[in-house]
TIVO-102447 format. One record per residue (C-alpha): residue in one letter; z, x, y. Coordinates in steps of 0.05 Angstrom, whole numbers, padded with zeros to 5 digits, always signed. Last residue first. Example, Ala and Ser with C-alpha at 12.3 -4.5 7.8 and 13.67 -1.06 7.14 Angstrom:
<sites>
s+00143+00273-00021;a+00156+00246-00090;
</sites>
This chain:
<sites>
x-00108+00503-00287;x-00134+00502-00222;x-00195+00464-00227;x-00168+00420-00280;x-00113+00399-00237;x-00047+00418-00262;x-00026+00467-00198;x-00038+00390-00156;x+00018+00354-00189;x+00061+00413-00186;x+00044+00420-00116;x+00065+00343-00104;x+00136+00346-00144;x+00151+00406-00098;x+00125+00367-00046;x+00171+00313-00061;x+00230+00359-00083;x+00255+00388-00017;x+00257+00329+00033;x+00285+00295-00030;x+00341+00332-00026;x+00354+00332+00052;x+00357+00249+00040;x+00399+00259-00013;x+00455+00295+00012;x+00503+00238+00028;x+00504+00226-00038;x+00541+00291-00058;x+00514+00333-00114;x+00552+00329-00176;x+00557+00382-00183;x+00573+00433-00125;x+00531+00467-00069;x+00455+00473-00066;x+00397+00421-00085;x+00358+00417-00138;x+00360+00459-00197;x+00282+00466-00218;x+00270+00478-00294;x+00194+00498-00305;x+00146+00493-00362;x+00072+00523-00358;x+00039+00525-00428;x+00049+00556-00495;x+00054+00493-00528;x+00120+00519-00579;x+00150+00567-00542;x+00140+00538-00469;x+00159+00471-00494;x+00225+00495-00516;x+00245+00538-00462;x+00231+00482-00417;x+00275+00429-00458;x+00323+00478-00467;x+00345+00522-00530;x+00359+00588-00502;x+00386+00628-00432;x+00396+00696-00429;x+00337+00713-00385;x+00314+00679-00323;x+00251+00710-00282;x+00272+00667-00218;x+00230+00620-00169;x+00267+00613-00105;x+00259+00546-00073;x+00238+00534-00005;x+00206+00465-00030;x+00127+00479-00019;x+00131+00557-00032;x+00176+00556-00085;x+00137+00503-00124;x+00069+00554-00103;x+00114+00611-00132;x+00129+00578-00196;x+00047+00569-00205;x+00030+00643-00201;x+00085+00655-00250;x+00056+00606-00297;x-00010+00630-00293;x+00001+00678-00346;x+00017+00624-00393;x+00097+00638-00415;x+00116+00657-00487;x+00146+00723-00461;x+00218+00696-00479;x+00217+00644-00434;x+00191+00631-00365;x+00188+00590-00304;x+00261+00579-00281;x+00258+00558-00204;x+00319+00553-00155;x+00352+00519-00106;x+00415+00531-00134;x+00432+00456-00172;x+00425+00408-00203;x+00366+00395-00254;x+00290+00371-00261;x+00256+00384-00323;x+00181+00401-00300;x+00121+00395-00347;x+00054+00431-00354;x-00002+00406-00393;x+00030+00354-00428;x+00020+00341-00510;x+00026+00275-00501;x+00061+00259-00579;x+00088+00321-00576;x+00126+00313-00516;x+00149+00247-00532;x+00173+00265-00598;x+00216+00315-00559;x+00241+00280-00506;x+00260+00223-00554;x+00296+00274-00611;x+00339+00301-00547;x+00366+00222-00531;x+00376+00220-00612;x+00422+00267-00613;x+00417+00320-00675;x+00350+00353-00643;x+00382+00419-00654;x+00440+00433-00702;x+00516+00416-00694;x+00511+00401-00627;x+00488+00449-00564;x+00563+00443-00538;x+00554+00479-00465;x+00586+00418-00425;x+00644+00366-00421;x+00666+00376-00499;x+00645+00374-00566;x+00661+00430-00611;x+00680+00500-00618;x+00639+00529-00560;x+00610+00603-00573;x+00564+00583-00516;x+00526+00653-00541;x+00527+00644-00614;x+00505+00576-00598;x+00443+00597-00560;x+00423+00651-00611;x+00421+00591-00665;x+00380+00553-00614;x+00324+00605-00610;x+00281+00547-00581;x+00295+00485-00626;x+00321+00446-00572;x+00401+00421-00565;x+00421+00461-00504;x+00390+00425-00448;x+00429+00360-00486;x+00495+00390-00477;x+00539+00349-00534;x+00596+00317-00516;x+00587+00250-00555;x+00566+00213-00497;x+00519+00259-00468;x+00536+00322-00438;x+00549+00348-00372;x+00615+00318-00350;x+00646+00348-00285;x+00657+00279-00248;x+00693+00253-00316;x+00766+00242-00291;x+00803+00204-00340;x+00840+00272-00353;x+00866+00283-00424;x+00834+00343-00443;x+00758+00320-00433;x+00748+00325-00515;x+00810+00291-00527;x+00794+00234-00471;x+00726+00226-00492;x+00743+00220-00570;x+00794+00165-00548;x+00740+00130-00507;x+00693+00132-00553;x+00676+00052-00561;x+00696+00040-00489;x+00748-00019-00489;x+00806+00032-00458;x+00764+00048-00395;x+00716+00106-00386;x+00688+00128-00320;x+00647+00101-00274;x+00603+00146-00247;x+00608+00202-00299;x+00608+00152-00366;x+00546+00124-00336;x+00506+00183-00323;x+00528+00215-00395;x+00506+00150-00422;x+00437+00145-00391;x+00422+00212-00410;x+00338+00229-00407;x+00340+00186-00344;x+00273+00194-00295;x+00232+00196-00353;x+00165+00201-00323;x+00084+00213-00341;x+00040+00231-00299;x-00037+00226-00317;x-00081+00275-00271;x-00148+00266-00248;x-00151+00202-00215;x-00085+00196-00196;x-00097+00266-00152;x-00153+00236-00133;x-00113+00174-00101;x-00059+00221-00075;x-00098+00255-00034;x-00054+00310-00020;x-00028+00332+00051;x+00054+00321+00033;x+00023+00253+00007;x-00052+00227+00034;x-00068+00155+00051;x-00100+00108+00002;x-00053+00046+00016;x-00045+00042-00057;x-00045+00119-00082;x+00006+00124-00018;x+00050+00064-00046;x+00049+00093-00122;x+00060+00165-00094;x+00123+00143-00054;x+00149+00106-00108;x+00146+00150-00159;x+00179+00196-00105;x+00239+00153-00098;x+00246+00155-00179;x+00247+00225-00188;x+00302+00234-00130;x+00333+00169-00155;x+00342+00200-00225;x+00352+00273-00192;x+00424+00249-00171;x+00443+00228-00242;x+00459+00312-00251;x+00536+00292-00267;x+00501+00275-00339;x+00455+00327-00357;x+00385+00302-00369;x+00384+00258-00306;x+00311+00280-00295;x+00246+00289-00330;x+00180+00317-00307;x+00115+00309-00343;x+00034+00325-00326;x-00021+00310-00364;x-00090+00334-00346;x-00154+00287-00362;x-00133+00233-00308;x-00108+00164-00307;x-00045+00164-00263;x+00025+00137-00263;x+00062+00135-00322;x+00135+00111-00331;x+00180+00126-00386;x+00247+00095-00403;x+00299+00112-00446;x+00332+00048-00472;x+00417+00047-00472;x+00442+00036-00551;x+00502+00077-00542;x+00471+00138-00571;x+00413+00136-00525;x+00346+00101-00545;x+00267+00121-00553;x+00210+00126-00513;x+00222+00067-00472;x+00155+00041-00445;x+00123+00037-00371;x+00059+00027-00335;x+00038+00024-00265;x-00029-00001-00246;x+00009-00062-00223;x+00053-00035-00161;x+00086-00083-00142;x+00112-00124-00196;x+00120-00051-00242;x+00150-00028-00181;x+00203-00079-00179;x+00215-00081-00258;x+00221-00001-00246;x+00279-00012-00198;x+00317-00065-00241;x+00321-00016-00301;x+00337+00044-00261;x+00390+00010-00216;x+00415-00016-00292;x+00413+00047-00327;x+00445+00105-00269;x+00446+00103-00192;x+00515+00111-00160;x+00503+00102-00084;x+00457+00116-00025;x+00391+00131-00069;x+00355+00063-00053;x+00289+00049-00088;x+00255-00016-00072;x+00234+00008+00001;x+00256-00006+00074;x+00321+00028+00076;x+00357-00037+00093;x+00335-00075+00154;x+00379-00146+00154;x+00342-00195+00110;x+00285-00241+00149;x+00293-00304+00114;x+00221-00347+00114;x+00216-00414+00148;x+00144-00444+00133;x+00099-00469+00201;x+00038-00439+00167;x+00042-00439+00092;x+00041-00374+00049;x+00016-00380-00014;x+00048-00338-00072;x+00111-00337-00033;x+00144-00390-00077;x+00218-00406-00034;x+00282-00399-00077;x+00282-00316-00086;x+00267-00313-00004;x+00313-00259+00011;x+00294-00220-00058;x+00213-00233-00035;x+00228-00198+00033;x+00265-00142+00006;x+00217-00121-00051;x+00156-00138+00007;x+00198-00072+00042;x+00234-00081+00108;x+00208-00061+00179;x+00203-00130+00204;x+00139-00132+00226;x+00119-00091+00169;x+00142-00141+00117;x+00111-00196+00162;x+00044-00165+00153;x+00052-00147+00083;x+00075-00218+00059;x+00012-00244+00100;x+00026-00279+00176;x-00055-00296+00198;x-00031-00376+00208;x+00038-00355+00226;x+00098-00371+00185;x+00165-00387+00219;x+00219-00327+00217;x+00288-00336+00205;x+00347-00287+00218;x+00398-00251+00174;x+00465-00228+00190;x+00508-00174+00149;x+00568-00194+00126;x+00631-00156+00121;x+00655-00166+00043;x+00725-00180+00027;x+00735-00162-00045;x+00763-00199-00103;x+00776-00161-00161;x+00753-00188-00234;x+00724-00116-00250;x+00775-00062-00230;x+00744-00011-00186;x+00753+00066-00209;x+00800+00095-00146;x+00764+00155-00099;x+00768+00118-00042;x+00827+00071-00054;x+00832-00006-00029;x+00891-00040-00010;x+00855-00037+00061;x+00800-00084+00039;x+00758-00092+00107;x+00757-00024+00130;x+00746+00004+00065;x+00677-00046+00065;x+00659-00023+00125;x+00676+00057+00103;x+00631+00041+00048;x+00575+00023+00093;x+00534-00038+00094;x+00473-00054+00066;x+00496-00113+00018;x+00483-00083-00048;x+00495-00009-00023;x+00560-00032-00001;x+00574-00057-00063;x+00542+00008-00104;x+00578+00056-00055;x+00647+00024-00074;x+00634+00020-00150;x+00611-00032-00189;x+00599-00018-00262;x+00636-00077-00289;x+00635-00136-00234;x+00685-00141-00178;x+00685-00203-00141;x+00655-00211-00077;x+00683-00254-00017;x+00656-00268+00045;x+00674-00246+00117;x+00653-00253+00186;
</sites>
Protein backbone atom coordinates (compact mmCIF):
# COMPACT_ATOMS: atom_id res chain seq x y z
CA UNK A 1 0.00 0.00 0.00
CA UNK A 2 0.82 3.41 -0.82
CA UNK A 3 0.28 7.09 0.34
CA UNK A 4 1.41 10.13 -0.83
CA UNK A 5 4.01 12.64 0.65
CA UNK A 6 4.84 15.88 -0.65
CA UNK A 7 8.20 17.21 -0.65
CA UNK A 8 8.93 19.81 2.01
CA UNK A 9 12.24 22.06 2.00
CA UNK A 10 15.04 20.16 3.66
CA UNK A 11 13.76 16.74 2.91
CA UNK A 12 16.02 14.50 1.51
CA UNK A 13 15.61 10.73 0.66
CA UNK A 14 17.18 9.34 3.95
CA UNK A 15 15.22 12.02 5.98
CA UNK A 16 11.66 10.58 4.36
CA UNK A 17 12.43 7.25 4.83
CA UNK A 18 13.79 7.96 8.10
CA UNK A 19 10.34 9.73 8.94
CA UNK A 20 8.37 6.72 8.14
CA UNK A 21 10.94 3.83 8.99
CA UNK A 22 11.45 2.52 5.85
CA UNK A 23 14.41 2.30 3.72
CA UNK A 24 15.57 4.55 1.03
CA UNK A 25 15.90 1.86 -1.43
CA UNK A 26 11.79 1.30 -0.51
CA UNK A 27 11.10 4.51 -1.17
CA UNK A 28 13.47 4.39 -4.70
CA UNK A 29 11.61 1.42 -5.42
CA UNK A 30 8.40 3.07 -5.28
CA UNK A 31 9.25 6.46 -7.15
CA UNK A 32 11.35 5.21 -10.06
CA UNK A 33 11.69 8.89 -11.61
CA UNK A 34 13.58 9.39 -8.66
CA UNK A 35 17.55 10.02 -8.48
CA UNK A 36 19.87 8.89 -5.67
CA UNK A 37 22.13 11.41 -5.33
CA UNK A 38 19.49 14.31 -6.89
CA UNK A 39 18.56 17.46 -4.32
CA UNK A 40 14.63 16.85 -3.79
CA UNK A 41 12.36 19.50 -5.13
CA UNK A 42 9.94 20.74 -2.41
CA UNK A 43 6.21 20.55 -3.77
CA UNK A 44 6.99 16.85 -5.19
CA UNK A 45 4.66 14.20 -4.66
CA UNK A 46 6.11 11.00 -3.51
CA UNK A 47 4.68 7.53 -3.21
CA UNK A 48 5.33 6.43 0.18
CA UNK A 49 5.30 2.42 1.13
CA UNK A 50 3.45 2.22 4.35
CA UNK A 51 4.35 0.77 7.22
CA UNK A 52 1.41 -1.00 9.32
CA UNK A 53 0.47 -0.30 12.77
CA UNK A 54 -1.55 -2.33 15.24
CA UNK A 55 -3.79 -1.54 18.32
CA UNK A 56 -3.34 -2.46 21.70
CA UNK A 57 -6.28 -2.28 24.50
CA UNK A 58 -5.12 -0.96 27.89
CA UNK A 59 -4.57 -3.25 30.74
CA UNK A 60 -5.39 -2.44 34.28
CA UNK A 61 -1.34 -2.63 35.37
CA UNK A 62 -0.44 -1.43 31.34
CA UNK A 63 1.90 2.03 32.22
CA UNK A 64 3.40 4.08 29.20
CA UNK A 65 6.78 2.30 30.12
CA UNK A 66 5.36 -1.05 30.35
CA UNK A 67 3.67 -1.05 27.03
CA UNK A 68 6.69 0.84 25.53
CA UNK A 69 8.81 -2.17 26.41
CA UNK A 70 6.30 -4.57 25.31
CA UNK A 71 6.52 -3.29 22.21
CA UNK A 72 10.09 -2.56 21.91
CA UNK A 73 9.61 1.16 20.84
CA UNK A 74 10.61 4.25 22.86
CA UNK A 75 7.63 6.31 25.17
CA UNK A 76 8.84 9.26 22.27
CA UNK A 77 7.29 6.75 19.75
CA UNK A 78 4.39 5.70 21.61
CA UNK A 79 3.16 9.26 22.61
CA UNK A 80 3.89 10.57 18.62
CA UNK A 81 1.44 7.55 17.52
CA UNK A 82 -1.06 8.52 19.94
CA UNK A 83 -0.63 12.63 19.49
CA UNK A 84 -4.80 12.81 19.58
CA UNK A 85 -5.37 10.53 22.66
CA UNK A 86 -4.19 12.28 26.48
CA UNK A 87 -1.83 9.60 27.89
CA UNK A 88 -1.50 11.33 31.14
CA UNK A 89 -4.01 8.66 32.64
CA UNK A 90 -4.21 5.63 31.15
CA UNK A 91 -7.75 3.96 31.12
CA UNK A 92 -8.28 0.23 31.08
CA UNK A 93 -10.09 -1.02 27.95
CA UNK A 94 -8.40 2.33 25.92
CA UNK A 95 -7.13 1.61 22.22
CA UNK A 96 -3.55 2.79 21.95
CA UNK A 97 -1.54 2.74 18.27
CA UNK A 98 1.31 0.51 18.48
CA UNK A 99 3.80 2.30 15.67
CA UNK A 100 5.84 -0.15 13.59
CA UNK A 101 9.42 -0.78 15.64
CA UNK A 102 11.71 2.02 14.67
CA UNK A 103 15.13 2.22 16.41
CA UNK A 104 13.55 2.39 19.71
CA UNK A 105 14.78 5.78 21.04
CA UNK A 106 14.15 9.63 20.27
CA UNK A 107 17.42 10.06 18.51
CA UNK A 108 17.76 8.44 15.05
CA UNK A 109 21.19 8.89 13.19
CA UNK A 110 20.07 7.03 9.82
CA UNK A 111 19.74 10.19 7.71
CA UNK A 112 20.73 13.91 7.31
CA UNK A 113 20.67 15.33 10.90
CA UNK A 114 21.32 19.08 11.18
CA UNK A 115 18.93 22.26 13.07
CA UNK A 116 15.60 21.05 12.96
CA UNK A 117 16.34 17.00 13.91
CA UNK A 118 18.42 18.79 16.65
CA UNK A 119 15.77 21.17 17.65
CA UNK A 120 12.90 18.53 17.79
CA UNK A 121 15.23 15.89 19.45
CA UNK A 122 16.23 18.00 22.47
CA UNK A 123 12.36 19.16 22.93
CA UNK A 124 11.89 15.22 23.28
CA UNK A 125 14.49 14.75 25.85
CA UNK A 126 13.86 17.83 27.58
CA UNK A 127 9.92 16.10 27.97
CA UNK A 128 11.57 13.02 29.00
CA UNK A 129 14.13 13.51 30.64
CA UNK A 130 13.31 16.62 33.05
CA UNK A 131 16.55 17.16 34.92
CA UNK A 132 17.83 18.16 31.58
CA UNK A 133 18.45 21.65 30.77
CA UNK A 134 19.14 23.56 27.65
CA UNK A 135 19.89 27.29 26.29
CA UNK A 136 21.28 28.67 22.97
CA UNK A 137 24.49 30.21 23.61
CA UNK A 138 24.50 32.39 20.90
CA UNK A 139 23.33 32.42 16.95
CA UNK A 140 24.84 31.38 13.51
CA UNK A 141 25.23 33.86 10.76
CA UNK A 142 21.95 32.94 9.23
CA UNK A 143 20.07 33.53 12.33
CA UNK A 144 20.03 29.45 13.31
CA UNK A 145 20.21 29.18 17.55
CA UNK A 146 23.21 27.32 18.98
CA UNK A 147 22.09 25.15 21.50
CA UNK A 148 23.58 23.84 24.70
CA UNK A 149 22.50 21.09 26.80
CA UNK A 150 23.71 20.23 30.38
CA UNK A 151 23.40 17.18 32.06
CA UNK A 152 24.84 16.75 35.50
CA UNK A 153 25.24 18.69 38.75
CA UNK A 154 28.68 18.14 39.90
CA UNK A 155 31.82 20.36 41.01
CA UNK A 156 33.91 19.44 37.69
CA UNK A 157 32.79 20.74 34.34
CA UNK A 158 33.17 18.91 31.48
CA UNK A 159 32.40 20.16 27.52
CA UNK A 160 32.42 18.54 24.16
CA UNK A 161 31.17 20.11 20.96
CA UNK A 162 30.35 18.65 17.65
CA UNK A 163 29.27 19.61 14.07
CA UNK A 164 31.91 22.39 14.14
CA UNK A 165 32.98 21.82 10.57
CA UNK A 166 30.19 21.50 8.31
CA UNK A 167 30.44 17.93 6.29
CA UNK A 168 31.44 16.72 10.04
CA UNK A 169 27.23 16.85 10.98
CA UNK A 170 27.76 13.15 11.65
CA UNK A 171 29.20 13.76 15.29
CA UNK A 172 25.85 15.90 16.02
CA UNK A 173 23.79 12.62 16.31
CA UNK A 174 26.84 10.84 17.63
CA UNK A 175 26.92 13.57 20.59
CA UNK A 176 23.38 13.64 20.72
CA UNK A 177 22.72 9.62 20.80
CA UNK A 178 24.95 9.44 23.77
CA UNK A 179 23.10 12.33 25.65
CA UNK A 180 20.57 10.19 25.45
CA UNK A 181 22.04 7.13 26.47
CA UNK A 182 23.51 8.75 29.74
CA UNK A 183 20.16 10.63 30.51
CA UNK A 184 18.17 7.07 30.27
CA UNK A 185 20.97 5.10 32.24
CA UNK A 186 21.28 8.13 35.00
CA UNK A 187 17.29 7.49 35.05
CA UNK A 188 16.94 3.80 35.21
CA UNK A 189 20.17 3.87 37.52
CA UNK A 190 22.07 1.24 35.68
CA UNK A 191 25.72 1.60 34.83
CA UNK A 192 27.13 2.97 31.09
CA UNK A 193 30.24 1.31 29.35
CA UNK A 194 30.76 0.05 33.39
CA UNK A 195 30.26 3.63 34.91
CA UNK A 196 27.69 4.59 37.25
CA UNK A 197 26.25 6.98 35.50
CA UNK A 198 24.21 8.43 38.36
CA UNK A 199 27.57 9.46 40.34
CA UNK A 200 29.11 10.33 37.55
CA UNK A 201 25.95 13.09 37.22
CA UNK A 202 26.51 13.75 40.57
CA UNK A 203 29.91 14.88 40.42
CA UNK A 204 30.42 16.20 37.11
CA UNK A 205 28.30 18.98 35.15
CA UNK A 206 28.30 18.33 31.22
CA UNK A 207 27.67 20.67 29.23
CA UNK A 208 26.87 20.12 25.13
CA UNK A 209 26.75 21.84 21.88
CA UNK A 210 26.16 19.17 19.67
CA UNK A 211 26.04 21.86 16.50
CA UNK A 212 28.63 24.66 16.73
CA UNK A 213 27.70 25.19 12.55
CA UNK A 214 24.22 24.81 11.86
CA UNK A 215 24.65 26.53 8.53
CA UNK A 216 27.61 24.80 7.21
CA UNK A 217 25.53 21.41 8.16
CA UNK A 218 22.66 22.62 6.30
CA UNK A 219 24.19 24.07 3.28
CA UNK A 220 26.17 20.40 2.98
CA UNK A 221 23.02 18.24 3.13
CA UNK A 222 20.93 20.04 1.13
CA UNK A 223 22.53 22.25 -0.82
CA UNK A 224 21.94 25.77 -2.01
CA UNK A 225 19.04 26.79 -4.24
CA UNK A 226 18.68 30.15 -6.11
CA UNK A 227 16.45 31.87 -3.03
CA UNK A 228 19.45 31.28 -0.57
CA UNK A 229 20.60 34.67 0.66
CA UNK A 230 24.49 33.74 -0.35
CA UNK A 231 24.01 31.64 -2.85
CA UNK A 232 25.93 33.59 -5.46
CA UNK A 233 28.89 34.07 -2.95
CA UNK A 234 28.65 30.17 -2.34
CA UNK A 235 28.81 29.25 -5.85
CA UNK A 236 31.99 31.66 -6.54
CA UNK A 237 33.66 30.60 -3.58
CA UNK A 238 32.82 26.65 -4.31
CA UNK A 239 33.90 27.21 -8.12
CA UNK A 240 30.76 26.84 -9.65
CA UNK A 241 29.71 23.35 -8.56
CA UNK A 242 26.30 23.07 -6.61
CA UNK A 243 27.85 20.25 -5.00
CA UNK A 244 28.71 21.13 -1.31
CA UNK A 245 29.52 17.48 0.21
CA UNK A 246 33.21 18.77 0.79
CA UNK A 247 32.27 22.07 2.59
CA UNK A 248 33.98 22.75 5.87
CA UNK A 249 33.24 26.12 6.75
CA UNK A 250 30.36 28.05 7.82
CA UNK A 251 28.25 29.96 5.65
CA UNK A 252 30.48 32.59 4.70
CA UNK A 253 33.47 30.21 4.02
CA UNK A 254 35.28 30.68 6.85
CA UNK A 255 36.91 27.40 8.82
CA UNK A 256 35.60 27.86 12.22
CA UNK A 257 38.55 25.38 13.92
CA UNK A 258 40.71 27.98 12.48
CA UNK A 259 39.23 31.24 13.74
CA UNK A 260 40.62 31.11 17.70
CA UNK A 261 42.96 33.39 19.07
CA UNK A 262 45.72 30.71 19.54
CA UNK A 263 48.76 31.83 17.39
CA UNK A 264 46.13 32.61 14.68
CA UNK A 265 48.35 34.98 12.76
CA UNK A 266 50.92 31.89 12.36
CA UNK A 267 47.83 29.81 11.31
CA UNK A 268 47.02 32.08 8.36
CA UNK A 269 50.48 32.42 7.21
CA UNK A 270 50.37 28.74 7.01
CA UNK A 271 46.67 28.15 5.15
CA UNK A 272 48.02 30.98 3.01
CA UNK A 273 44.24 30.96 1.65
CA UNK A 274 43.19 34.19 -0.14
CA UNK A 275 39.68 34.30 0.88
CA UNK A 276 36.61 32.44 1.67
CA UNK A 277 36.17 29.21 0.40
CA UNK A 278 35.15 25.33 1.24
CA UNK A 279 37.80 24.94 4.10
CA UNK A 280 41.14 26.35 5.70
CA UNK A 281 39.89 30.26 5.53
CA UNK A 282 40.52 31.26 9.32
CA UNK A 283 38.59 34.78 8.47
CA UNK A 284 39.81 37.98 8.43
CA UNK A 285 40.82 38.04 12.17
CA UNK A 286 39.84 35.56 14.97
CA UNK A 287 36.51 35.40 16.63
CA UNK A 288 35.05 37.45 13.46
CA UNK A 289 31.96 34.79 13.10
CA UNK A 290 29.69 34.93 15.48
CA UNK A 291 29.18 30.90 15.71
CA UNK A 292 33.24 31.04 17.00
CA UNK A 293 32.46 34.24 19.39
CA UNK A 294 29.53 31.70 21.05
CA UNK A 295 32.04 28.83 21.79
CA UNK A 296 34.18 31.12 23.13
CA UNK A 297 32.08 33.27 25.48
CA UNK A 298 30.70 30.02 26.52
CA UNK A 299 33.89 28.69 27.46
CA UNK A 300 34.77 31.44 29.54
CA UNK A 301 31.76 32.00 31.02
CA UNK A 302 32.01 27.88 32.49
CA UNK A 303 35.34 27.86 32.69
CA UNK A 304 35.36 23.72 31.91
CA UNK A 305 37.72 21.50 33.34
CA UNK A 306 38.58 19.57 30.38
CA UNK A 307 36.67 19.74 27.05
CA UNK A 308 36.53 17.58 23.90
CA UNK A 309 35.77 19.06 20.30
CA UNK A 310 34.63 16.22 18.39
CA UNK A 311 35.67 15.95 14.54
CA UNK A 312 35.84 13.54 11.44
CA UNK A 313 37.98 11.68 10.89
CA UNK A 314 41.44 9.20 11.50
CA UNK A 315 40.72 7.68 14.56
CA UNK A 316 42.80 9.75 16.30
CA UNK A 317 43.46 11.91 19.49
CA UNK A 318 45.07 15.61 19.55
CA UNK A 319 45.88 16.39 23.25
CA UNK A 320 48.40 19.09 23.20
CA UNK A 321 49.51 22.49 22.13
CA UNK A 322 52.40 24.35 22.09
CA UNK A 323 53.70 23.01 25.59
CA UNK A 324 50.67 24.66 27.28
CA UNK A 325 49.21 21.20 28.05
CA UNK A 326 48.46 19.98 32.02
CA UNK A 327 50.81 17.20 32.58
CA UNK A 328 48.03 14.89 33.00
CA UNK A 329 46.79 15.49 29.76
CA UNK A 330 48.86 12.89 28.10
CA UNK A 331 47.96 10.39 30.69
CA UNK A 332 44.33 11.20 30.03
CA UNK A 333 44.59 10.95 25.85
CA UNK A 334 45.77 7.49 26.38
CA UNK A 335 42.78 6.34 28.62
CA UNK A 336 40.34 7.99 25.40
CA UNK A 337 42.59 5.82 23.24
CA UNK A 338 42.31 3.01 25.31
CA UNK A 339 38.39 2.96 25.58
CA UNK A 340 37.64 3.87 21.71
CA UNK A 341 40.84 2.21 19.95
CA UNK A 342 41.89 5.55 19.09
CA UNK A 343 45.45 6.66 18.66
CA UNK A 344 46.33 9.64 20.66
CA UNK A 345 48.98 11.86 18.68
CA UNK A 346 51.57 14.65 19.83
CA UNK A 347 50.28 17.10 16.88
CA UNK A 348 52.37 19.95 15.86
CA UNK A 349 51.79 22.48 13.08
CA UNK A 350 48.49 23.09 13.70
CA UNK A 351 47.09 26.76 15.32
CA UNK A 352 44.04 28.58 16.25
CA UNK A 353 41.40 25.73 17.20
CA UNK A 354 38.99 25.49 19.68
CA UNK A 355 41.37 22.89 21.63
CA UNK A 356 44.42 24.76 20.97
CA UNK A 357 42.76 27.68 22.24
CA UNK A 358 41.49 26.56 25.48
CA UNK A 359 44.63 24.75 26.24
CA UNK A 360 46.61 28.16 25.93
CA UNK A 361 44.56 30.23 27.63
CA UNK A 362 42.96 27.69 30.80
CA UNK A 363 45.80 25.60 30.84
CA UNK A 364 43.80 22.52 31.18
CA UNK A 365 43.17 19.16 29.34
CA UNK A 366 41.58 19.81 25.69
CA UNK A 367 41.37 17.15 23.13
CA UNK A 368 40.19 17.01 19.33
CA UNK A 369 39.00 13.38 18.49
CA UNK A 370 38.41 12.63 14.58
CA UNK A 371 35.90 10.05 14.55
CA UNK A 372 35.67 7.51 12.44
CA UNK A 373 38.00 6.41 9.39
CA UNK A 374 37.64 6.84 5.65
CA UNK A 375 36.29 9.98 3.78
CA UNK A 376 34.27 13.20 4.81
CA UNK A 377 31.59 13.21 5.15
CA UNK A 378 31.38 9.99 6.87
CA UNK A 379 28.82 7.63 5.43
CA UNK A 380 25.54 7.00 7.29
CA UNK A 381 25.61 3.67 7.11
CA UNK A 382 28.60 3.85 9.48
CA UNK A 383 27.09 5.16 12.40
CA UNK A 384 26.24 2.49 14.35
CA UNK A 385 30.28 1.27 14.33
CA UNK A 386 30.90 5.08 15.19
CA UNK A 387 29.15 5.39 18.08
CA UNK A 388 30.39 1.91 19.21
CA UNK A 389 33.68 3.96 19.37
CA UNK A 390 32.76 7.36 20.88
CA UNK A 391 30.43 6.39 23.83
CA UNK A 392 33.01 5.09 25.96
CA UNK A 393 35.32 7.44 24.78
CA UNK A 394 32.72 10.14 25.76
CA UNK A 395 32.34 7.95 29.21
CA UNK A 396 36.27 7.88 30.15
CA UNK A 397 36.43 11.48 29.52
CA UNK A 398 33.59 11.89 31.81
CA UNK A 399 35.20 9.79 34.39
CA UNK A 400 39.32 11.38 33.83
CA UNK A 401 37.40 14.80 35.12
CA UNK A 402 36.36 13.50 38.37
CA UNK A 403 37.76 15.30 41.22
CA UNK A 404 39.57 12.26 42.35
CA UNK A 405 41.34 11.95 39.22
CA UNK A 406 41.86 15.21 38.13
Amino acid sequence: MLQPYIVQPGDTLLRIARSFHINSESLLAANPFLAANERLVPGLVLAVPSQASVSYRVGADDTLLRIASLFSISIHALIAANSQVDLTQLSPGQLLSIPAAGIGRIVDGRAEYGARELKADAKALLRTYPFLQSKSIGQSVMGKPILALRLGEGPAKVHVNAGMHANEWITTPLLMTFAEDLAQAATAGIRICGADARRLLRQVTLWLVPLVNPDGAELVQEGAGKEHPYYHDLMDWNNGSSRFTKWKANIRGVDLNDQFPAFWEVEVARRDTAGPGPRDYPGPSPLSEPEAQALAAFTREEQFDLVVALHTQGQEIYWNYRGYEPPEAEMIARRLGRASGYKPVKLTGSDAGYKDWFIQDFRKPGFTVEVGYGVNPLPVASFPELYDEVKPLLVAALEAALPDVL
